[in-house]
C-alpha positions in Angstrom: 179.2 -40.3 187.7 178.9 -36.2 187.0 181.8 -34.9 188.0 181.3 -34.7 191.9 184.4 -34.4 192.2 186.9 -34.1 189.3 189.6 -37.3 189.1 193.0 -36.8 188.4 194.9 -39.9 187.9 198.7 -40.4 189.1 199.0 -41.7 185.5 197.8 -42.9 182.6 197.7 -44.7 178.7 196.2 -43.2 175.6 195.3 -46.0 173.3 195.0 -44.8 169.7 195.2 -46.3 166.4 196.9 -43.7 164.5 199.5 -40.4 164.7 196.6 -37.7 165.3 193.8 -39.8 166.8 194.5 -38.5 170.2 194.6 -35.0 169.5 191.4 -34.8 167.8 189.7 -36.5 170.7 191.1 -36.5 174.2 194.2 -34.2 174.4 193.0 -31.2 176.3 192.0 -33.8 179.3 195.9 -35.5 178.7 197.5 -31.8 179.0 195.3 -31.2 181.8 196.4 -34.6 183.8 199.9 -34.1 182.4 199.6 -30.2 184.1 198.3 -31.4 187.2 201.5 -34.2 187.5 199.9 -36.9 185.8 202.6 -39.0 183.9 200.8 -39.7 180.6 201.8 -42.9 177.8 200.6 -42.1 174.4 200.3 -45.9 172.2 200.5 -45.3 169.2 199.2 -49.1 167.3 200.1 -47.8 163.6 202.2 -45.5 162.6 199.8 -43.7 160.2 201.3 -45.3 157.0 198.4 -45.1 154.1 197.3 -41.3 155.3 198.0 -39.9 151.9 195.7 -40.0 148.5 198.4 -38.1 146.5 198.1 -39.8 143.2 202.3 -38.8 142.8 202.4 -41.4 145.8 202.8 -45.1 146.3 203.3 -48.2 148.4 207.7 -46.6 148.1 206.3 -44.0 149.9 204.6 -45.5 152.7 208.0 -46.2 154.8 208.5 -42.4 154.8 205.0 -41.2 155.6 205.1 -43.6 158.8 208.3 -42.2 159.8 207.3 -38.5 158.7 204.0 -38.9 161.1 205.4 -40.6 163.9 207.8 -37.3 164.2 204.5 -35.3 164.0 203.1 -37.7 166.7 206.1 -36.9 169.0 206.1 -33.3 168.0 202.3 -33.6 169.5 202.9 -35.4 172.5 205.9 -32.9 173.6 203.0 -30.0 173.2 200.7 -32.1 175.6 203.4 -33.1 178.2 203.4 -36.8 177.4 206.4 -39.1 179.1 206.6 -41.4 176.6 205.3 -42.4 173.3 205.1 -46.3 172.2 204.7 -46.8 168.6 204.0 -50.1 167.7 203.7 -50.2 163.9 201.0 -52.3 162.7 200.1 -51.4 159.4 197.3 -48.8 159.1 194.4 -49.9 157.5 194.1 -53.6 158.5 193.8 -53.4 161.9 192.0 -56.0 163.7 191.1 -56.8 167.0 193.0 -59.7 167.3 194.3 -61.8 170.0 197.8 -61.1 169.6 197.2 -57.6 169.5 194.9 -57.8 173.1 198.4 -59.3 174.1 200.7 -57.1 173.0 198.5 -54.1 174.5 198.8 -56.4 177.9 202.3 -56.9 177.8 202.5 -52.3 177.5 199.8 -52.3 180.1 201.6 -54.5 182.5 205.0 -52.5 181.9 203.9 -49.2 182.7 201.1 -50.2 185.2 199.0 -46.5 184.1 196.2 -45.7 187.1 193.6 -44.8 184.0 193.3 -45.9 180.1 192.0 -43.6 177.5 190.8 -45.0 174.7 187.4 -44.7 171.6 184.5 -46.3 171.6 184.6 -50.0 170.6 181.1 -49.6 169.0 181.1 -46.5 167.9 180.6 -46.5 163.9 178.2 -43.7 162.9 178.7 -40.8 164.1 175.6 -38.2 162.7 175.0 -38.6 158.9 178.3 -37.4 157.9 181.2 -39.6 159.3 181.8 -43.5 159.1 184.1 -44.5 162.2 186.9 -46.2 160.8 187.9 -49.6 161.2 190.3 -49.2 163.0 189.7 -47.1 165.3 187.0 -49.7 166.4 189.9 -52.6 166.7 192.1 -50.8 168.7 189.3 -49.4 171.1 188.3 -53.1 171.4 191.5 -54.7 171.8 192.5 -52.1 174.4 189.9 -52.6 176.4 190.1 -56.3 176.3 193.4 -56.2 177.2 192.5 -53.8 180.4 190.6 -56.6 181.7 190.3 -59.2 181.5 193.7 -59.7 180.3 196.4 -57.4 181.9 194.8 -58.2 185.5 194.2 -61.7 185.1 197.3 -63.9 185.8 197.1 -66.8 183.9 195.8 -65.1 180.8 198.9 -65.2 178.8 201.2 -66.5 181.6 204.4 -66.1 178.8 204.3 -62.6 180.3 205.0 -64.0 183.8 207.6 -65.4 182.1 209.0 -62.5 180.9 208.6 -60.4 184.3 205.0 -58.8 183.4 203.3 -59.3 186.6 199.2 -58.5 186.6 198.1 -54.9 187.0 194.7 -53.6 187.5 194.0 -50.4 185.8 191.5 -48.5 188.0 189.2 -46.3 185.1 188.8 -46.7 181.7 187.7 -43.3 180.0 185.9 -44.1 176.6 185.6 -41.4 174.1 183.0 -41.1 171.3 180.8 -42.5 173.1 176.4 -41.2 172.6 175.7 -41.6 176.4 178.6 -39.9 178.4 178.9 -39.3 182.0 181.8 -37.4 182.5 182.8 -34.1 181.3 186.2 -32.8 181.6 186.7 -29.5 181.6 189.5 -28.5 178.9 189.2 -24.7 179.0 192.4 -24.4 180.4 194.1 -26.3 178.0 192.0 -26.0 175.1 194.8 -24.2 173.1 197.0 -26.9 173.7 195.0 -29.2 172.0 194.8 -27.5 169.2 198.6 -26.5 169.3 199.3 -30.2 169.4 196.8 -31.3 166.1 198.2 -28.8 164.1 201.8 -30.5 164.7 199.9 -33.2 161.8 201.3 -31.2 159.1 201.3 -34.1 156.7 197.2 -34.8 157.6 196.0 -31.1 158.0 196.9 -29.7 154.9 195.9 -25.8 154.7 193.1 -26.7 157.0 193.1 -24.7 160.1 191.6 -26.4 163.0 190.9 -23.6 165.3 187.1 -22.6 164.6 186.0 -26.4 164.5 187.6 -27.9 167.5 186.6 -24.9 169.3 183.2 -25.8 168.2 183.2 -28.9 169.2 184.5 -28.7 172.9 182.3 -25.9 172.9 179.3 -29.0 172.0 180.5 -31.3 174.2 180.8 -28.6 177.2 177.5 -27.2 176.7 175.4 -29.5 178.9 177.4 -29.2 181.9 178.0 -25.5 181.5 181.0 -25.5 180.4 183.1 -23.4 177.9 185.2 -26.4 176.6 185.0 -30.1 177.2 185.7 -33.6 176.5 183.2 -36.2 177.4 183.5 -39.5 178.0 181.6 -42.9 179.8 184.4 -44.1 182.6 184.3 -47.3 183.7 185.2 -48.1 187.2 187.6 -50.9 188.2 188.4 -50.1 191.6 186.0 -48.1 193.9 188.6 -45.4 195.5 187.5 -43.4 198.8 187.7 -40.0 198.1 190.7 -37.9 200.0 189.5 -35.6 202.7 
């Protein structure tokens, strides 16, 4: 798929595994979509809680660094136009793709029955020579998309949701970021300024840095191949074949 015809889902589910994940990645297409009347969910699976290598700081200070970057995850998400933001709080830094995980992602999934899910690469670990993915961003990539399918359309996988009042829902894309063999390109120069309006709300993870130049650069990369000025890239995966509107 190349961007026949560019989709614009009704709504959808970021996926991410910590306060600033999203904006580094994906949230020029989520301003776009959430521009266009998309209804966007930002999950949020830990709250950011060992971001900090001040040698001043220790494990006192973790409560207050997950509540100080869950504000700056909000703070984000109002600058993209998100609806709601879930945070569920696993502790950062021992993240696994776990089963229980897979269904608590289900159970969110189910709830708020989002059109598209935005998520990382599963297998992404190396990216060039110069960054090593981390764990968790791998675990919550995988458990997400586990619990896309087979799990939150499969009705007697986990049937306590049932239970509960989760009925199945089929999510109809799954847009994969980080990936080395894309084949879609959003174009994000329309809300390329957003994106980088919502990263610098990480105050706590930025420091002095200013991320203008790079993530300029970088849309500017991924945009390139398609002729574009700014983009985001991504491999979708299709779940349900939709006939395109007339």
């Amino acid at each position: 798929m190349t961007n026949e015809k560019e989709y614009l889902p009704k709504s959808a589910m970021s996926i991410h595994a910590h306060p600033d994940d999203q904006e580094f990645t994906v949230a020029g297409t989520l301003a776009k979509w959430a521009k266009a009347g998309c209804e966007i969910i930002s999950v949020v699976i830990t709250s950011g809680d060992s971001g900090s290598n001040d040698p001043s700081k220790g494990a006192e200070y973790k409560p207050e660094l997950s509540k100080l970057r869950e504000g700056e995850q909000a703070a984000a998400n109002n600058v993209i136009g998100v609806k709601a933001t879930v945070f569920m709080r696993h502790p950062d830094g021992e993240l696994e793709p776990t089963v229980a995980l897979r269904k608590e992602l289900t159970r969110i999934i189910r709830q708020h029955k989002p059109d598209v899910v935005v998520i990382g690469d599963p297998q992404g670990v190396f990216y060039g020579n110069g960054y090593i993915n981390h764990p968790d961003h791998r675990a919550a990539s995988q458990a997400a998309l586990y619990a896309v399918f087979p799990s939150a359309e499969t009705r007697l996988i986990f049937t306590d949701l049932l239970d509960e009042g989760f009925e199945p829902h089929k999510v109809k894309r799954v847009y994969v970021h980080g990936t080395d063999k894309p084949d879609t390109w959003i174009d994000i120069s329309e809300t390329i300024d957003i994106k980088i309006n919502a990263l610098k709300q990480h105050v706590s993870q930025l420091g002095g840095w200013d991320p203008n130049e790079e993530m300029r650069k970088w849309a500017e990369e991924e945009g390139k191949e398609k002729g574009m000025a700014f983009a985001e890239a991504y491999k979708v995966m299709i779940n349900v074949e939709e006939k395109p509107e007339n």
